[in-house]
PDB file of N, CA, C, O and CB in Angstrom:
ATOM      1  N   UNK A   1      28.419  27.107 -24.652  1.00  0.00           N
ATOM      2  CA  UNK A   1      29.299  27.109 -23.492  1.00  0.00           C
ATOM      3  C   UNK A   1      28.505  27.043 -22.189  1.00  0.00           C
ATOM      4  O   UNK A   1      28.992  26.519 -21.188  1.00  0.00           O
ATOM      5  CB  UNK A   1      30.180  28.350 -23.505  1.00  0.00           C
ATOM      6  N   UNK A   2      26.786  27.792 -22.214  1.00  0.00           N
ATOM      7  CA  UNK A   2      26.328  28.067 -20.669  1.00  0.00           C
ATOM      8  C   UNK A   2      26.003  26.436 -20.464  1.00  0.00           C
ATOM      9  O   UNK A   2      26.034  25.988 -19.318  1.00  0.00           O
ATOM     10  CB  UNK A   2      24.742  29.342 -20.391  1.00  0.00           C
ATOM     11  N   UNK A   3      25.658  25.461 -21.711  1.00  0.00           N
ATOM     12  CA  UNK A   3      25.113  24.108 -21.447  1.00  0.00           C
ATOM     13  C   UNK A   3      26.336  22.961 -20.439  1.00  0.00           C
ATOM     14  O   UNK A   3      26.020  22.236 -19.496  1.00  0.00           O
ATOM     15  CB  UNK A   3      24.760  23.453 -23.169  1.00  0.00           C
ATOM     16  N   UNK A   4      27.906  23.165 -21.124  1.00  0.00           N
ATOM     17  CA  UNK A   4      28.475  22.647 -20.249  1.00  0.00           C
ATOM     18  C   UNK A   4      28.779  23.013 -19.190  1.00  0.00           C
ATOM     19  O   UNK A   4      29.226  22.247 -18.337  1.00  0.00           O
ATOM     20  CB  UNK A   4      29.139  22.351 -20.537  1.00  0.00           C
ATOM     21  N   UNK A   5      28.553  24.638 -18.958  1.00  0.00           N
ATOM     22  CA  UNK A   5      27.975  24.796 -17.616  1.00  0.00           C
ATOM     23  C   UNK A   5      27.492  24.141 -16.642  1.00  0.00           C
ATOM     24  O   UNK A   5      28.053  23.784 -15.606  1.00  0.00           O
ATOM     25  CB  UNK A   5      27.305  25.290 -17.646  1.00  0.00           C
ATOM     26  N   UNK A   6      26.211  23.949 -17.060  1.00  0.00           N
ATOM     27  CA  UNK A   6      25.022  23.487 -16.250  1.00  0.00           C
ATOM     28  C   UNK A   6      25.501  22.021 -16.293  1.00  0.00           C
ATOM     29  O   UNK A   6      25.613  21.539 -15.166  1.00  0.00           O
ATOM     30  CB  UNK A   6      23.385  23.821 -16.913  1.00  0.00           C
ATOM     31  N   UNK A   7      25.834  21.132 -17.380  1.00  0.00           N
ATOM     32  CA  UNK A   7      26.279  19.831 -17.286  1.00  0.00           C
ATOM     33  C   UNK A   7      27.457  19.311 -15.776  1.00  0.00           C
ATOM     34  O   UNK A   7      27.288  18.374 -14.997  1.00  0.00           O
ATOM     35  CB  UNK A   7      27.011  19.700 -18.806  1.00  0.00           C
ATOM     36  N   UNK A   8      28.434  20.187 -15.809  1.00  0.00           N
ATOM     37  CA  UNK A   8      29.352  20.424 -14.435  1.00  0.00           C
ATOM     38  C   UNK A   8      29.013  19.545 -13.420  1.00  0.00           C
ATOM     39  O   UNK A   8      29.167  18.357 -13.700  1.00  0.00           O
ATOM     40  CB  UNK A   8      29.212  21.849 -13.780  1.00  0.00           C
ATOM     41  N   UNK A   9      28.768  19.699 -12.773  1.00  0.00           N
ATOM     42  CA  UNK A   9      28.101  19.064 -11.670  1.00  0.00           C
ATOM     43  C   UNK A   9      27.989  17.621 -11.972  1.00  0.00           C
ATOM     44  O   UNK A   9      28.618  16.759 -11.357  1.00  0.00           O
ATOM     45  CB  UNK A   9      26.743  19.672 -11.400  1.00  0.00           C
ATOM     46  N   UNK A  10      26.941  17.324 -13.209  1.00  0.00           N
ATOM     47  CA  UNK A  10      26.840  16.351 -13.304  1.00  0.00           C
ATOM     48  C   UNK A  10      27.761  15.484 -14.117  1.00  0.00           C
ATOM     49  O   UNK A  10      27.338  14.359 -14.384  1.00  0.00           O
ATOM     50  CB  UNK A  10      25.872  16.367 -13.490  1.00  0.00           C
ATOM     51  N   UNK A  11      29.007  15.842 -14.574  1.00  0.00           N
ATOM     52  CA  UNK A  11      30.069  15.097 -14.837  1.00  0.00           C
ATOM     53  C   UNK A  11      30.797  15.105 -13.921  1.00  0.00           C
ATOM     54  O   UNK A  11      31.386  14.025 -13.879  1.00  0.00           O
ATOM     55  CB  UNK A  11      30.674  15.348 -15.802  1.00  0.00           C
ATOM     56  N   UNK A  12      31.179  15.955 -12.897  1.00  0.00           N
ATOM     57  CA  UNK A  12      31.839  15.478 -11.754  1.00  0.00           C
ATOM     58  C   UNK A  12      31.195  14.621 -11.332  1.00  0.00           C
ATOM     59  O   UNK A  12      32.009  13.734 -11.073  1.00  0.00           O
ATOM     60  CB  UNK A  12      32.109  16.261 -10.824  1.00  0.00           C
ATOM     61  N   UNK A  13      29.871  14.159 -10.987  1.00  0.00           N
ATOM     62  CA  UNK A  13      29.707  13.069  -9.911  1.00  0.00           C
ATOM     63  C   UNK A  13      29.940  11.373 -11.068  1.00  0.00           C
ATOM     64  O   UNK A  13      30.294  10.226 -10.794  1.00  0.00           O
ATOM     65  CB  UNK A  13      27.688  13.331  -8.985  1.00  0.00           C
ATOM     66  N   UNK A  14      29.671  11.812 -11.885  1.00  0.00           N
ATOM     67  CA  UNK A  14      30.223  10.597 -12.962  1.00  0.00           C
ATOM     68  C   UNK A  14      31.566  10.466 -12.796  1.00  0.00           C
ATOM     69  O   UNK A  14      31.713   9.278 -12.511  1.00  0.00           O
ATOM     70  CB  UNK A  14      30.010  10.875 -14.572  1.00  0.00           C
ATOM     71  N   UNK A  15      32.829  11.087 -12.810  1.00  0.00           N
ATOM     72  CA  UNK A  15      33.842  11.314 -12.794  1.00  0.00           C
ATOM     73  C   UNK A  15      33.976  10.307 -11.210  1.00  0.00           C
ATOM     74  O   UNK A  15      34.653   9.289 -11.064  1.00  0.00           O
ATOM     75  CB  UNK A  15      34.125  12.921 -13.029  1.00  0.00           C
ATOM     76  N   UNK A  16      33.117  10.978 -10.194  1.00  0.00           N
ATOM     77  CA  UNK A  16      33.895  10.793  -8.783  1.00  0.00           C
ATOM     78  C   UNK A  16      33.411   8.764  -9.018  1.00  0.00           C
ATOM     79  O   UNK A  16      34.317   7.954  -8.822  1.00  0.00           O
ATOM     80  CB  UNK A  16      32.905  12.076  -6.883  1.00  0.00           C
ATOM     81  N   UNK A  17      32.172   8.312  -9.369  1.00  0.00           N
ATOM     82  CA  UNK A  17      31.275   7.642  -9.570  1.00  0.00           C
ATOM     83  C   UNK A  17      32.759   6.632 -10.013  1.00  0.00           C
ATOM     84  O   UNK A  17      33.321   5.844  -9.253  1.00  0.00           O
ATOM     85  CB  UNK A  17      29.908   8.213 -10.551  1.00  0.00           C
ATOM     86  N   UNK A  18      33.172   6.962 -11.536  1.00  0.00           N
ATOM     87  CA  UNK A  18      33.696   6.002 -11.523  1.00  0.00           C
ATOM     88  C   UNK A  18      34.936   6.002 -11.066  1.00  0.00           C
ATOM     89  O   UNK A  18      35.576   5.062 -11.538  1.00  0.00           O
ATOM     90  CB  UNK A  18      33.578   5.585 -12.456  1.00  0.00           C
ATOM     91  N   UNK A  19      35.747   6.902 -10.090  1.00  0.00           N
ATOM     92  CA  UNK A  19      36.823   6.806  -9.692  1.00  0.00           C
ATOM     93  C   UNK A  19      36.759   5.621  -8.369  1.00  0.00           C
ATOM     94  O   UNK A  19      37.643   4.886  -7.929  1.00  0.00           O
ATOM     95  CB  UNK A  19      37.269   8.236  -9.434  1.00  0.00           C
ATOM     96  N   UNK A  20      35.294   5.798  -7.960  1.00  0.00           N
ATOM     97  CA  UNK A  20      35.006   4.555  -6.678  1.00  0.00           C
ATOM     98  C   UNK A  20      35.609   3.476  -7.439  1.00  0.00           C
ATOM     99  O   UNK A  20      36.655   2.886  -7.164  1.00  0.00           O
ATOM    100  CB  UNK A  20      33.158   4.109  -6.156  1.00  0.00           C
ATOM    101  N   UNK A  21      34.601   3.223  -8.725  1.00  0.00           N
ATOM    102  CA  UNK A  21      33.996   1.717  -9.437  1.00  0.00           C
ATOM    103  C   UNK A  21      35.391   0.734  -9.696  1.00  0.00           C
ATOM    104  O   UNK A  21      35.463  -0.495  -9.685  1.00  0.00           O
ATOM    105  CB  UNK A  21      33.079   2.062 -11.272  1.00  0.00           C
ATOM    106  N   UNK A  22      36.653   1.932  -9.972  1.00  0.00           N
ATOM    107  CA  UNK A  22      37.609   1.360 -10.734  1.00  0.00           C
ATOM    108  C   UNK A  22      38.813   0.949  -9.614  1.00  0.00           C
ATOM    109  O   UNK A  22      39.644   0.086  -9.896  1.00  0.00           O
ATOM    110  CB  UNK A  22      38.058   2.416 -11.946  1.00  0.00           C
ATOM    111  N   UNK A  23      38.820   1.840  -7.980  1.00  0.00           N
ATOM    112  CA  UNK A  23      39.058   1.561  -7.244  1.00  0.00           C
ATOM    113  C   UNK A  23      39.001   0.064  -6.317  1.00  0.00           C
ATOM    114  O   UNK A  23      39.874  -0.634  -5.801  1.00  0.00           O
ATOM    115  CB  UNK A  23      38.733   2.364  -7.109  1.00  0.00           C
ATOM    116  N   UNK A  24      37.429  -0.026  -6.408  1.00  0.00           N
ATOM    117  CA  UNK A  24      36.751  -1.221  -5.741  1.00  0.00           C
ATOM    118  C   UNK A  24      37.270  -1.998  -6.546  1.00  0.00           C
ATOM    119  O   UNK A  24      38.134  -2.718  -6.046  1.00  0.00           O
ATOM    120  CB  UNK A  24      35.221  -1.364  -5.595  1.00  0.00           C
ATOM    121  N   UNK A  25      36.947  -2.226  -8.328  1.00  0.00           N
ATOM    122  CA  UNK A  25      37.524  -3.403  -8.857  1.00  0.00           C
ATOM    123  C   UNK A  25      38.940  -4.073  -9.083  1.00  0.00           C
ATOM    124  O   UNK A  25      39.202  -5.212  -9.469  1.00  0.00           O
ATOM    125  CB  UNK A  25      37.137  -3.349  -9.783  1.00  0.00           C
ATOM    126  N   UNK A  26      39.998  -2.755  -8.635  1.00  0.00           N
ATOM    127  CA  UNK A  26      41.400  -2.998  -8.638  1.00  0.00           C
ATOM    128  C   UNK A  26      41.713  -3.856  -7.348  1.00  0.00           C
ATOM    129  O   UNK A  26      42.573  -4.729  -7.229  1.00  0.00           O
ATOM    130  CB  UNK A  26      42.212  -1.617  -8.679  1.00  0.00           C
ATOM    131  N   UNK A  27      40.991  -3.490  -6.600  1.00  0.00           N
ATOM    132  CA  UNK A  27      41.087  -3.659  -5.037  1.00  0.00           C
ATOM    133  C   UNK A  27      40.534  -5.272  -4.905  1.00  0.00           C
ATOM    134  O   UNK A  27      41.164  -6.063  -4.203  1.00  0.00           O
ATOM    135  CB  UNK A  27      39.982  -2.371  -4.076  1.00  0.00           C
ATOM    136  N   UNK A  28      39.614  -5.586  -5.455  1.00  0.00           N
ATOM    137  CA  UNK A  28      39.003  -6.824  -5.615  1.00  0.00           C
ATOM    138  C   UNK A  28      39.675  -7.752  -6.566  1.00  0.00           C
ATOM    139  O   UNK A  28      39.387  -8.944  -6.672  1.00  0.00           O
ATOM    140  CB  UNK A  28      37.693  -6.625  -6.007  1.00  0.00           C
ATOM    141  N   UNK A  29      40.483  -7.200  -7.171  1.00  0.00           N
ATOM    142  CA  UNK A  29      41.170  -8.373  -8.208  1.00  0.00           C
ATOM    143  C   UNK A  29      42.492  -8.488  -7.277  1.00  0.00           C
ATOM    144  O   UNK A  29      42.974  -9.575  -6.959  1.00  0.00           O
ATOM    145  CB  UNK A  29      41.552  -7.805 -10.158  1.00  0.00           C
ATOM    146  N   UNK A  30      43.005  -7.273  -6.892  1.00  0.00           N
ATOM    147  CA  UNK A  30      44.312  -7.550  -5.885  1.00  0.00           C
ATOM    148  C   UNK A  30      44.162  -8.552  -5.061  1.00  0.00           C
ATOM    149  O   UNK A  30      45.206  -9.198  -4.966  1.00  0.00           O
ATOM    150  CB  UNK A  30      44.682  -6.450  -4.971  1.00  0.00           C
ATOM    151  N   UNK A  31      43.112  -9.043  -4.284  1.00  0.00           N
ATOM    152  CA  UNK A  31      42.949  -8.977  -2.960  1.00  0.00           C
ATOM    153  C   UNK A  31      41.863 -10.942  -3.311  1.00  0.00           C
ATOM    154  O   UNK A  31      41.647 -11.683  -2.351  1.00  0.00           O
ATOM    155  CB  UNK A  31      41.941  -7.007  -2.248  1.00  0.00           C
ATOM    156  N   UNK A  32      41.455 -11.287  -4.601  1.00  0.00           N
ATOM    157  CA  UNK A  32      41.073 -12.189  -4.554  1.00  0.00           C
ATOM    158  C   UNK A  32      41.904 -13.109  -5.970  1.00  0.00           C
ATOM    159  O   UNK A  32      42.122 -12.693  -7.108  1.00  0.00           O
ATOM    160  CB  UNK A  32      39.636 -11.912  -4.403  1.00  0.00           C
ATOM    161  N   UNK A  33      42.171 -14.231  -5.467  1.00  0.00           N
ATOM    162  CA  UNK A  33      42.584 -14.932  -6.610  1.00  0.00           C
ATOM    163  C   UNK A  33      42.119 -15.742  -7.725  1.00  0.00           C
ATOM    164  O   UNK A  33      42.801 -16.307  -8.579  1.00  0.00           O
ATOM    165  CB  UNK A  33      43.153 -15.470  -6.271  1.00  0.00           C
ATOM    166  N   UNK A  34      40.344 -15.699  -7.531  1.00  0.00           N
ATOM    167  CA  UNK A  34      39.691 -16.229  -8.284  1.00  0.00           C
ATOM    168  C   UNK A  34      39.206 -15.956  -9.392  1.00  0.00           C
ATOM    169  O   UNK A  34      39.301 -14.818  -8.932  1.00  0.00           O
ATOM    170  CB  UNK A  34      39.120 -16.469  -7.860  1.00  0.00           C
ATOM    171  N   UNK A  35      38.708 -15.819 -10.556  1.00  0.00           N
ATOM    172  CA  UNK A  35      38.781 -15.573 -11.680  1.00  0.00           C
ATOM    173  C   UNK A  35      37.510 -16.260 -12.225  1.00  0.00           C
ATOM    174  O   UNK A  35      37.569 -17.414 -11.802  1.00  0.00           O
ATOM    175  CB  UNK A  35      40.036 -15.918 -12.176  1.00  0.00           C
ATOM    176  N   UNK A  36      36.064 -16.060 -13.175  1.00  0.00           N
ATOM    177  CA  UNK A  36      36.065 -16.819 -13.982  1.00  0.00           C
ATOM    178  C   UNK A  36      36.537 -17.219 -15.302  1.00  0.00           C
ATOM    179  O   UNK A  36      36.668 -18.313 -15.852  1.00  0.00           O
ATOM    180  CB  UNK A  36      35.414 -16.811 -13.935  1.00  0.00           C
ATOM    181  N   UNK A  37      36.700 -16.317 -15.561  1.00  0.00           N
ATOM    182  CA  UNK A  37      37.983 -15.550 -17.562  1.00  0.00           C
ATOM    183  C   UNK A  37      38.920 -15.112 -17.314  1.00  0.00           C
ATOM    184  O   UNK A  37      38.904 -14.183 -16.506  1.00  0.00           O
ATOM    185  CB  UNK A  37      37.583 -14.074 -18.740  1.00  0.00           C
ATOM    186  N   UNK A  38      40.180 -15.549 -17.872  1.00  0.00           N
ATOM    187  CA  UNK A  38      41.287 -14.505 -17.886  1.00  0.00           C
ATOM    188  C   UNK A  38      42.217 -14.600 -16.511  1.00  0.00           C
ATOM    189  O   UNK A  38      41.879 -15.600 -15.878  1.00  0.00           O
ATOM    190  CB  UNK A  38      40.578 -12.964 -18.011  1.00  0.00           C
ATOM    191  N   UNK A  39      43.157 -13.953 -15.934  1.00  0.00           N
ATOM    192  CA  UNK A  39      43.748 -14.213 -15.160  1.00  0.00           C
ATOM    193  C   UNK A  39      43.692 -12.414 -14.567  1.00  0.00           C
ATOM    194  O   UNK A  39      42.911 -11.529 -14.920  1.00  0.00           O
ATOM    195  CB  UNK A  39      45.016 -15.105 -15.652  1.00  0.00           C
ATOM    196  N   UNK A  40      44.714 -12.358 -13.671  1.00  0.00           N
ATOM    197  CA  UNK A  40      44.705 -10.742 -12.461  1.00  0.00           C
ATOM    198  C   UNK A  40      45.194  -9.837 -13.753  1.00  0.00           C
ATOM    199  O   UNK A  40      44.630  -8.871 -14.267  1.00  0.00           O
ATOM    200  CB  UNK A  40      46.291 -10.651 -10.609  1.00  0.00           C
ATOM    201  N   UNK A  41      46.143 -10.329 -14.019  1.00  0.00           N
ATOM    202  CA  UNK A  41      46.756  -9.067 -15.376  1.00  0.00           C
ATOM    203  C   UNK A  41      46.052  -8.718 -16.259  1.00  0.00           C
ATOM    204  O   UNK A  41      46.375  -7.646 -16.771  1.00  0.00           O
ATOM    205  CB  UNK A  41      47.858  -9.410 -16.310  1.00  0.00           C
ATOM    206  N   UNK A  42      45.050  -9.293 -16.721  1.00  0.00           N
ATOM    207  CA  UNK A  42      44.137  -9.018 -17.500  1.00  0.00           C
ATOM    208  C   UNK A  42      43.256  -8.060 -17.414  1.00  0.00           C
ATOM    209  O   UNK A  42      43.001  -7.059 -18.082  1.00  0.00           O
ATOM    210  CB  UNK A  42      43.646  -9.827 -17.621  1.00  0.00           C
ATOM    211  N   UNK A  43      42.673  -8.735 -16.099  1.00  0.00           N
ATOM    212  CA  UNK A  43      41.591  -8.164 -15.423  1.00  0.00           C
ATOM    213  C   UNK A  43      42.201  -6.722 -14.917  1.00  0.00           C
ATOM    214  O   UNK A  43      41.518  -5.715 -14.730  1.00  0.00           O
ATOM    215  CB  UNK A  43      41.047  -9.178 -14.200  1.00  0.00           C
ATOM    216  N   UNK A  44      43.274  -6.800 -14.777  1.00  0.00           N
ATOM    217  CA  UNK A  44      44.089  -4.946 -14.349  1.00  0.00           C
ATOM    218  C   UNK A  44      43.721  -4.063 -15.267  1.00  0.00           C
ATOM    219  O   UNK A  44      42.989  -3.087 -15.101  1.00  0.00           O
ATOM    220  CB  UNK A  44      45.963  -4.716 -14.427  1.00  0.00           C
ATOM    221  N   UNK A  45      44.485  -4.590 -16.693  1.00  0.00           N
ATOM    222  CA  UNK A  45      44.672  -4.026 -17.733  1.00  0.00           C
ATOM    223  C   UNK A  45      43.019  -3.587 -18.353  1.00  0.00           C
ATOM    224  O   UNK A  45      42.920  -2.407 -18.691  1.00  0.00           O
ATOM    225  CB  UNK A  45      45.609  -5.011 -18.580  1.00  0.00           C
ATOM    226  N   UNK A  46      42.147  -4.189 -18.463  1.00  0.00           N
ATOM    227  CA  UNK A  46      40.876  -3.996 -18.752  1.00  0.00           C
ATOM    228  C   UNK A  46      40.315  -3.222 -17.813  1.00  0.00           C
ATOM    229  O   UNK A  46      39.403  -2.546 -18.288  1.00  0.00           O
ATOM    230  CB  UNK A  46      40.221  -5.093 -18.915  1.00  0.00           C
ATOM    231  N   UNK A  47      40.541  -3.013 -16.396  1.00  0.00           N
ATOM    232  CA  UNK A  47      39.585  -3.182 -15.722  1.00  0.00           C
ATOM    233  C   UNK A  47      40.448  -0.775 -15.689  1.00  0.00           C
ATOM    234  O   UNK A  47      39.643   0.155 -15.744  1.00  0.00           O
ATOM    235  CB  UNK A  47      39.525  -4.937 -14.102  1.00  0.00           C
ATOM    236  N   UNK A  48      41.644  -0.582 -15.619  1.00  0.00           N
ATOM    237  CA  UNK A  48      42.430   0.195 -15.745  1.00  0.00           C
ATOM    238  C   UNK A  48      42.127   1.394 -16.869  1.00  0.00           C
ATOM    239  O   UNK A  48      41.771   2.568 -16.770  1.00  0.00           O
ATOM    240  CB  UNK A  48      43.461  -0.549 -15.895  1.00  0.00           C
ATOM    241  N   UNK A  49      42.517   0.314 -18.237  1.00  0.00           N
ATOM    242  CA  UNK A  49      42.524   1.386 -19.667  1.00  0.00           C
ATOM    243  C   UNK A  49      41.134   1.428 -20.112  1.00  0.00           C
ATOM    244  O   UNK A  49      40.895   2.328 -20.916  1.00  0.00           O
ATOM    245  CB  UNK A  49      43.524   0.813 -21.107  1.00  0.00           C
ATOM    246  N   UNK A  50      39.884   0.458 -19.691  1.00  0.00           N
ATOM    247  CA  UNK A  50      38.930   0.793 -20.332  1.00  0.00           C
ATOM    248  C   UNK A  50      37.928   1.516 -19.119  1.00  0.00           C
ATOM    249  O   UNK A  50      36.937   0.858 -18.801  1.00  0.00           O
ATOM    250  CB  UNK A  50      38.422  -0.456 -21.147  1.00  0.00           C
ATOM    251  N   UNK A  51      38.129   2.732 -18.487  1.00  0.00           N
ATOM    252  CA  UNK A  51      38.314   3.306 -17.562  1.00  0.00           C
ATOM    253  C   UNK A  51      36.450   3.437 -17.303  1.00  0.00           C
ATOM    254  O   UNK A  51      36.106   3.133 -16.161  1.00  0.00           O
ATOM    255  CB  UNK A  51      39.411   4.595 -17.815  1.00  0.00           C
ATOM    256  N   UNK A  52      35.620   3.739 -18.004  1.00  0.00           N
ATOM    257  CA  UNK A  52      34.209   3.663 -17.582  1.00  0.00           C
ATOM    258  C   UNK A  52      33.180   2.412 -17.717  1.00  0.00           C
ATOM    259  O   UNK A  52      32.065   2.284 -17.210  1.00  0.00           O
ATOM    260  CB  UNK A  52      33.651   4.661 -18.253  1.00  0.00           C
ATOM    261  N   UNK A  53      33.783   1.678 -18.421  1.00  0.00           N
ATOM    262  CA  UNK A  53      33.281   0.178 -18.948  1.00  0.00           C
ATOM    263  C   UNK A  53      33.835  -1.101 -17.883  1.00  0.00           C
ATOM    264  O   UNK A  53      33.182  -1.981 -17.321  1.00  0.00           O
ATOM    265  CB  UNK A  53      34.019  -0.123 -20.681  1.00  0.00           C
ATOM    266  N   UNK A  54      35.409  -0.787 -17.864  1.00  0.00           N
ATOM    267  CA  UNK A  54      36.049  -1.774 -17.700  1.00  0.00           C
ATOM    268  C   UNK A  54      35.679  -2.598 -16.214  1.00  0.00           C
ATOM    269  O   UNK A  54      35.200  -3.732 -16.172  1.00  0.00           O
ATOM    270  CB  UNK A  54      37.388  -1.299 -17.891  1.00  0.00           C
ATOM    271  N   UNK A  55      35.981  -1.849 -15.153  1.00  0.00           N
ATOM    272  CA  UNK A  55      34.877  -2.404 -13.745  1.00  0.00           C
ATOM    273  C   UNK A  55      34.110  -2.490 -13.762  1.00  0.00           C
ATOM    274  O   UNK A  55      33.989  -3.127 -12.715  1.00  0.00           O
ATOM    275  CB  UNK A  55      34.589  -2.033 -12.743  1.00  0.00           C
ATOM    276  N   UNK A  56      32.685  -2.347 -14.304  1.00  0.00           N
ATOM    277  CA  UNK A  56      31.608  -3.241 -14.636  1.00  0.00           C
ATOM    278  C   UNK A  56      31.872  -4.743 -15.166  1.00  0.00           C
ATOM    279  O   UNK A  56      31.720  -5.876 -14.712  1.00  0.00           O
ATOM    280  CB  UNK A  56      30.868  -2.554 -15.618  1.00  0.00           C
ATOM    281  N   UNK A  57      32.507  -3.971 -16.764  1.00  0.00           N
ATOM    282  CA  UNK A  57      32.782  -5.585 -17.145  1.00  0.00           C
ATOM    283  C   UNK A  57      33.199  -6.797 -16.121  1.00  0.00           C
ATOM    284  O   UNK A  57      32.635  -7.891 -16.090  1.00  0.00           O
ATOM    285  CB  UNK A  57      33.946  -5.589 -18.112  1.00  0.00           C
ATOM    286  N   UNK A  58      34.071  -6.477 -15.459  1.00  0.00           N
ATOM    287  CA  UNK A  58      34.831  -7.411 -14.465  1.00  0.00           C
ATOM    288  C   UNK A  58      33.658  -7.487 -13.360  1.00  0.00           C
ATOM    289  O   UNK A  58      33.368  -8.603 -12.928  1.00  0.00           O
ATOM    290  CB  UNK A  58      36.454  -6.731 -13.824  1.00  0.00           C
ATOM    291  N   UNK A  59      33.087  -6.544 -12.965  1.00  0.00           N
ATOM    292  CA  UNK A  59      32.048  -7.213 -11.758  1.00  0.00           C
ATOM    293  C   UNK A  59      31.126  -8.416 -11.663  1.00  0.00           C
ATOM    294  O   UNK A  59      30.833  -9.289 -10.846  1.00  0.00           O
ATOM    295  CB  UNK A  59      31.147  -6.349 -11.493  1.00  0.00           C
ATOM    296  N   UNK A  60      30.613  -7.805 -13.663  1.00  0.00           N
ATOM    297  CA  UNK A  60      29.940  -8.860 -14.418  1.00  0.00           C
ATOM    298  C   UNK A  60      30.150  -9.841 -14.532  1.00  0.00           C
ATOM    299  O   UNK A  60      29.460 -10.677 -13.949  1.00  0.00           O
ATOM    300  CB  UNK A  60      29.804  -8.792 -15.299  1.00  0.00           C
ATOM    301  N   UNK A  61      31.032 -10.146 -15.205  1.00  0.00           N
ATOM    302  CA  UNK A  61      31.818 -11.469 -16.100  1.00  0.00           C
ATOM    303  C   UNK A  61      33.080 -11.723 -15.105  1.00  0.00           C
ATOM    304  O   UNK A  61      32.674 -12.385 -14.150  1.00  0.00           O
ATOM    305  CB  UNK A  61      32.481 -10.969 -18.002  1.00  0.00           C
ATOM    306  N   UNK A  62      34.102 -11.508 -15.021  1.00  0.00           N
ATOM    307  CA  UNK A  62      35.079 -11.932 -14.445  1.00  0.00           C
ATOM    308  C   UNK A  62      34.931 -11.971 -12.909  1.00  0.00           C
ATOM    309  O   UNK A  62      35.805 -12.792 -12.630  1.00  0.00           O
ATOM    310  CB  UNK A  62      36.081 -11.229 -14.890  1.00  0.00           C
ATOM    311  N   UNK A  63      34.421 -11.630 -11.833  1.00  0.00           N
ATOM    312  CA  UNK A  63      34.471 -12.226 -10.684  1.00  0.00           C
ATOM    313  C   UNK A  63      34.021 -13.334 -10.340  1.00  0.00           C
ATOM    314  O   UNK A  63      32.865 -13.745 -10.433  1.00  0.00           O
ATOM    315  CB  UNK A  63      34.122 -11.655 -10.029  1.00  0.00           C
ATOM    316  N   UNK A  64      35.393 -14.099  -9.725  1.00  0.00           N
ATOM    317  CA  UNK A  64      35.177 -15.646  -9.732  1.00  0.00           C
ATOM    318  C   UNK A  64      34.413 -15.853  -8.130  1.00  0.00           C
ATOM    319  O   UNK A  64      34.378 -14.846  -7.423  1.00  0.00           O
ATOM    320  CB  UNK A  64      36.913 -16.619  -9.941  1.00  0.00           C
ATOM    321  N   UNK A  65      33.886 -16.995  -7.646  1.00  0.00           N
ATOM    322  CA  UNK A  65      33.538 -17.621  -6.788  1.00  0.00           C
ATOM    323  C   UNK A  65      34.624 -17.017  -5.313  1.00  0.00           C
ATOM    324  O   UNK A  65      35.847 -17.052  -5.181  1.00  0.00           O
ATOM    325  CB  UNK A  65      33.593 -19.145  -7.371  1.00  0.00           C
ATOM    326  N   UNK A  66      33.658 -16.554  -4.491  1.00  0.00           N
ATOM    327  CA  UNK A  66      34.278 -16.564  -2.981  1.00  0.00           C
ATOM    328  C   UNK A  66      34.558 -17.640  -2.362  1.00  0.00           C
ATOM    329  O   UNK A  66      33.556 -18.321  -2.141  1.00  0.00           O
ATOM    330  CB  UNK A  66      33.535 -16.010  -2.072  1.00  0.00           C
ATOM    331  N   UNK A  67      36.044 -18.303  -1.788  1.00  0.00           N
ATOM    332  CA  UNK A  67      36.552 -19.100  -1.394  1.00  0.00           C
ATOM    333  C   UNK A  67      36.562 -18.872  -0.229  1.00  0.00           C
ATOM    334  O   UNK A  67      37.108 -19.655   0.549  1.00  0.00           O
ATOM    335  CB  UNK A  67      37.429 -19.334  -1.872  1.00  0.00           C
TER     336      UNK A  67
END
């Protein structure tokens, strides 16, 4: 129990970490219509339920070209 203690801290800033990541990438799929894979719904749904993976993935792979 004293280990997840001491862990604390450092799962909150993971926690806050990816509450940015998943923010920015919702915000960036709203807000641009470009795509290289897949379409906006997709990219929601992934970017949403696969909650520590999923905005990376999309930063990676799915952000299309700035118009």
């Amino acid at each position: 129990m004293s280990s997840l203690q001491e862990m604390f801290p450092l799962l909150i800033l993971i926690f806050v970490l990816d509450v940015i990541l998943a923010v920015a990438a919702v915000r960036h799929i709203l807000w641009h219509p470009h795509y290289r894979f897949g379409n906006r719904a997709m990219w929601l749904v992934l970017s949403l339920v696969v909650v520590m993976f999923g905005p990376i993935i999309y930063f990676v792979f799915g952000r299309g070209e700035e118009k």
